[in-house]
TORDRENZA-906548 format. One record per residue: residue number from 0; residue in three letters; x, y, z of N, C-alpha, C, O in turn. Coordinates in pm, 1 decimal, m for minus. Example, Ala and Ser with C-alpha at 12.3 -4.5 7.8 and 13.67 -1.06 7.14 Angstrom:
# residues 2
{0 "ala" {1319.0 m569.0 780.0} {1230.0 m450.0 780.0} {1320.0 m330.0 780.0} {1423.6 m331.9 846.5}}
{1 "ser" {1285.0 m225.0 708.0} {1367.0 m106.0 714.0} {1290.0 3.0 787.0} {1340.9 113.8 803.9}}
//
This chain:
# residues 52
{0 "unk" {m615.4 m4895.6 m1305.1} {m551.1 m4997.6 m1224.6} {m446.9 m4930.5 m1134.4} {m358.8 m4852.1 m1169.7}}
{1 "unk" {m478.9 m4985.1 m986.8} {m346.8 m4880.7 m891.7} {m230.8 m5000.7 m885.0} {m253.0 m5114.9 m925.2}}
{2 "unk" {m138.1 m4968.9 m843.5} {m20.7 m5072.7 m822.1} {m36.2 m5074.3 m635.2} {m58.0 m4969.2 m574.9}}
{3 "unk" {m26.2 m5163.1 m586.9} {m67.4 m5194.1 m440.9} {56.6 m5173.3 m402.1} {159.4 m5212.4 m457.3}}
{4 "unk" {42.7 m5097.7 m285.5} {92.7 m4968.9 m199.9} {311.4 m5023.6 m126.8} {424.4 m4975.0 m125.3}}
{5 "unk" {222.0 m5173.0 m75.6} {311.9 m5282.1 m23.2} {420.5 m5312.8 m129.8} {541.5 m5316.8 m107.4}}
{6 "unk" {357.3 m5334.5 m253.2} {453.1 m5381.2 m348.4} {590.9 m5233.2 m375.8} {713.9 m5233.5 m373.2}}
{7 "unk" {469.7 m5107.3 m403.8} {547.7 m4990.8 m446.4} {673.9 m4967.1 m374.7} {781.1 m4936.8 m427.1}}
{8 "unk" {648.2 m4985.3 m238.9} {719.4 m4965.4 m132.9} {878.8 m5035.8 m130.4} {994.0 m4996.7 m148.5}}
{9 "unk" {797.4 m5185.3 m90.4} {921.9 m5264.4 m161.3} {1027.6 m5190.7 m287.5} {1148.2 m5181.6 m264.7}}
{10 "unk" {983.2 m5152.9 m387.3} {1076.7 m5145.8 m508.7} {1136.0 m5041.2 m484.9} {1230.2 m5010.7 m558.0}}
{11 "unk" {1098.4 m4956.2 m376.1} {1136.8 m4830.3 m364.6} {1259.0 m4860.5 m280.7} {1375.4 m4847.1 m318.2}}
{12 "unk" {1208.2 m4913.3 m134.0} {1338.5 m4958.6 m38.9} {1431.0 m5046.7 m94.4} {1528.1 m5063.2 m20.5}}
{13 "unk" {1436.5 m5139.9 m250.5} {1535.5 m5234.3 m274.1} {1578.2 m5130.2 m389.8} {1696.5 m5158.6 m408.3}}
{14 "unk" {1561.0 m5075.0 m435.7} {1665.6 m4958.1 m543.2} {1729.7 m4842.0 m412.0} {1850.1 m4816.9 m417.6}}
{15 "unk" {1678.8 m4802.1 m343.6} {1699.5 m4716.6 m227.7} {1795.4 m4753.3 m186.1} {1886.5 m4670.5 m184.9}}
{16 "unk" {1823.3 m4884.8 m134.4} {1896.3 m4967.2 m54.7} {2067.7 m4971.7 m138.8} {2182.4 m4948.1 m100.9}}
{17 "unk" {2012.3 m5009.8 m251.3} {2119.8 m5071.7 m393.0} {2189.7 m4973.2 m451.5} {2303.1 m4973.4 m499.5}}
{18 "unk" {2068.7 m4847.7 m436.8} {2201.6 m4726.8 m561.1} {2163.5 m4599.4 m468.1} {2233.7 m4499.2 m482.0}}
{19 "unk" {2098.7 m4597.3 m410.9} {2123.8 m4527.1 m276.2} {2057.5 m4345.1 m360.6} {2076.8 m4232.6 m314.5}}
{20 "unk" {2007.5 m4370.1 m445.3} {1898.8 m4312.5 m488.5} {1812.6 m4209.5 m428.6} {1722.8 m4265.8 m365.9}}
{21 "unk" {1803.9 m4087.3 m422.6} {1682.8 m4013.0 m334.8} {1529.4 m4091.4 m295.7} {1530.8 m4212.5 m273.7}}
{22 "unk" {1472.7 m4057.4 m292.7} {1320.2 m4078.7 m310.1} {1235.6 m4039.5 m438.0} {1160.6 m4106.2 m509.3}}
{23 "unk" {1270.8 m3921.2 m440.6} {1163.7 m3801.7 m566.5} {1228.3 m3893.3 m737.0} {1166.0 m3916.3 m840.7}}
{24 "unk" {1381.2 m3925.9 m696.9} {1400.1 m3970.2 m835.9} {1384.8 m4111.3 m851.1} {1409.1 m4158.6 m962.2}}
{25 "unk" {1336.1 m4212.5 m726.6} {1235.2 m4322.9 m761.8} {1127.9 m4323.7 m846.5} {1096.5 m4388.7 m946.1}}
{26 "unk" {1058.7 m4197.6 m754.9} {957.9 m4181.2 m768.3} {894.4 m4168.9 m888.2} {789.0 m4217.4 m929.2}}
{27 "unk" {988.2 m4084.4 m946.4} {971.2 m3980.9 m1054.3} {1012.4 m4082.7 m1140.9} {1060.7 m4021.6 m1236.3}}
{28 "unk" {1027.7 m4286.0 m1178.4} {1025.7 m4328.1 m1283.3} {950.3 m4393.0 m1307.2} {897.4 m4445.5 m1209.2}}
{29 "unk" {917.1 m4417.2 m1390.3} {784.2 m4477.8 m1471.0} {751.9 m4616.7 m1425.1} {863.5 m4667.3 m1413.4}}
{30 "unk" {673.6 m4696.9 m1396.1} {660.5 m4805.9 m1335.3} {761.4 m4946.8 m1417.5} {817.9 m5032.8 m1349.9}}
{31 "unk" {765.7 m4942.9 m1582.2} {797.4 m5051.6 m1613.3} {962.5 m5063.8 m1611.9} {1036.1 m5161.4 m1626.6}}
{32 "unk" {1000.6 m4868.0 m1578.7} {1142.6 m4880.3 m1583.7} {1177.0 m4906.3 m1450.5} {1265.1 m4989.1 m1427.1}}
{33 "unk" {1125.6 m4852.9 m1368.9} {1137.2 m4910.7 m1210.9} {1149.6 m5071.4 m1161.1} {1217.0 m5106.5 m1064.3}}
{34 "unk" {1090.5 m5139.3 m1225.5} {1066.9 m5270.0 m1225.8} {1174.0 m5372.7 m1249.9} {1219.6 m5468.8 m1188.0}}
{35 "unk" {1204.9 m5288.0 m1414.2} {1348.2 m5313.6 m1499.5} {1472.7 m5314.2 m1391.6} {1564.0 m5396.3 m1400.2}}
{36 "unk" {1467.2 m5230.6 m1306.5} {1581.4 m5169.1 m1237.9} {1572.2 m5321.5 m1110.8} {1666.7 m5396.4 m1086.1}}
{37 "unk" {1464.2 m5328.3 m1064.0} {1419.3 m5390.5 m927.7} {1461.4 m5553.0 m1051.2} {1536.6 m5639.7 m1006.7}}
{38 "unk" {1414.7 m5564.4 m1163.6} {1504.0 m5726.4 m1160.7} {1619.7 m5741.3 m1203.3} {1660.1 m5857.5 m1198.0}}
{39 "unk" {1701.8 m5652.6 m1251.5} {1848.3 m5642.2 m1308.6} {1913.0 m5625.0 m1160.0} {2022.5 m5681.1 m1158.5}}
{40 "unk" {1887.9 m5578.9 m1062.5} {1989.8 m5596.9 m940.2} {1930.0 m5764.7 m900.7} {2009.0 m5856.9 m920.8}}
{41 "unk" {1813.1 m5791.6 m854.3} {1804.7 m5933.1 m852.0} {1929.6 m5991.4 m954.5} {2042.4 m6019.6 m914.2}}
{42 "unk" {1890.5 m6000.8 m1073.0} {1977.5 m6110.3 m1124.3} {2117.0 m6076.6 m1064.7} {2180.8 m6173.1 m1022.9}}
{43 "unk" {2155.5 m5992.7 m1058.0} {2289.6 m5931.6 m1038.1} {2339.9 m5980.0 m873.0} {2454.9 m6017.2 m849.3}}
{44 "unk" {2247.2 m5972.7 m783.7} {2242.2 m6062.3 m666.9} {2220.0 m6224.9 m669.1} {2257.2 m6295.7 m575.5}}
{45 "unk" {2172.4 m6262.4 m755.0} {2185.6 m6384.8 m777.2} {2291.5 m6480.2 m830.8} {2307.8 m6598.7 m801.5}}
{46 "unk" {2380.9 m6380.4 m941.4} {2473.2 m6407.4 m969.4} {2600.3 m6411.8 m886.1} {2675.5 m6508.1 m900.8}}
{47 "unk" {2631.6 m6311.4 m796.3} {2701.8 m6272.0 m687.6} {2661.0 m6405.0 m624.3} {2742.0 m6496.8 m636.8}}
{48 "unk" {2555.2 m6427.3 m562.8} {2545.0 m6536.2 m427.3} {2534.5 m6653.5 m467.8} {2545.1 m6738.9 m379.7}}
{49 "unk" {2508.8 m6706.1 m621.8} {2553.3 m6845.5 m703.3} {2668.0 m6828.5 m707.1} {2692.7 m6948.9 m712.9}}
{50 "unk" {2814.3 m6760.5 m710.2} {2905.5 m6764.6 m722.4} {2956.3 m6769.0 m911.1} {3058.9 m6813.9 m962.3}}
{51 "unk" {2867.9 m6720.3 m957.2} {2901.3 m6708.8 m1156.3} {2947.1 m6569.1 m1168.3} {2977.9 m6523.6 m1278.5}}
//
C-alpha cells in the first residue's frame, strides 16, 4: 500500500511550517508517528482559535 503523494506532502509542509523541521528529519519518521505529530498541532490549533 503507497500513501498518496498529495497527502505526504501536505504533512510534510504543516510540520515544516509548525516546528520548522528540515526535510530529511520529516522524512526520516515513520508514517504513524508523523501523523501523531500532524494531529497534536491540529488540536493544539484548535484550541488556540476556540479560545480554551
Amino acid at each position: 500500500m503507497t500513501y498518496a503523494t498529495d497527502r505526504l506532502q501536505e504533512e510534510i509542509a504543516y510540520l515544516a511550517y509548525h516546528f520548522h523541521w528540515p526535510l530529511n528529519d520529516i522524512l526520516d519518521l515513520e508514517h504513524p508517528a508523523r501523523r501523531r505529530f500532524v494531529e497534536e498541532i491540529s488540536k493544539i490549533n484548535r484550541r488556540i482559535t476556540e479560545g480554551d
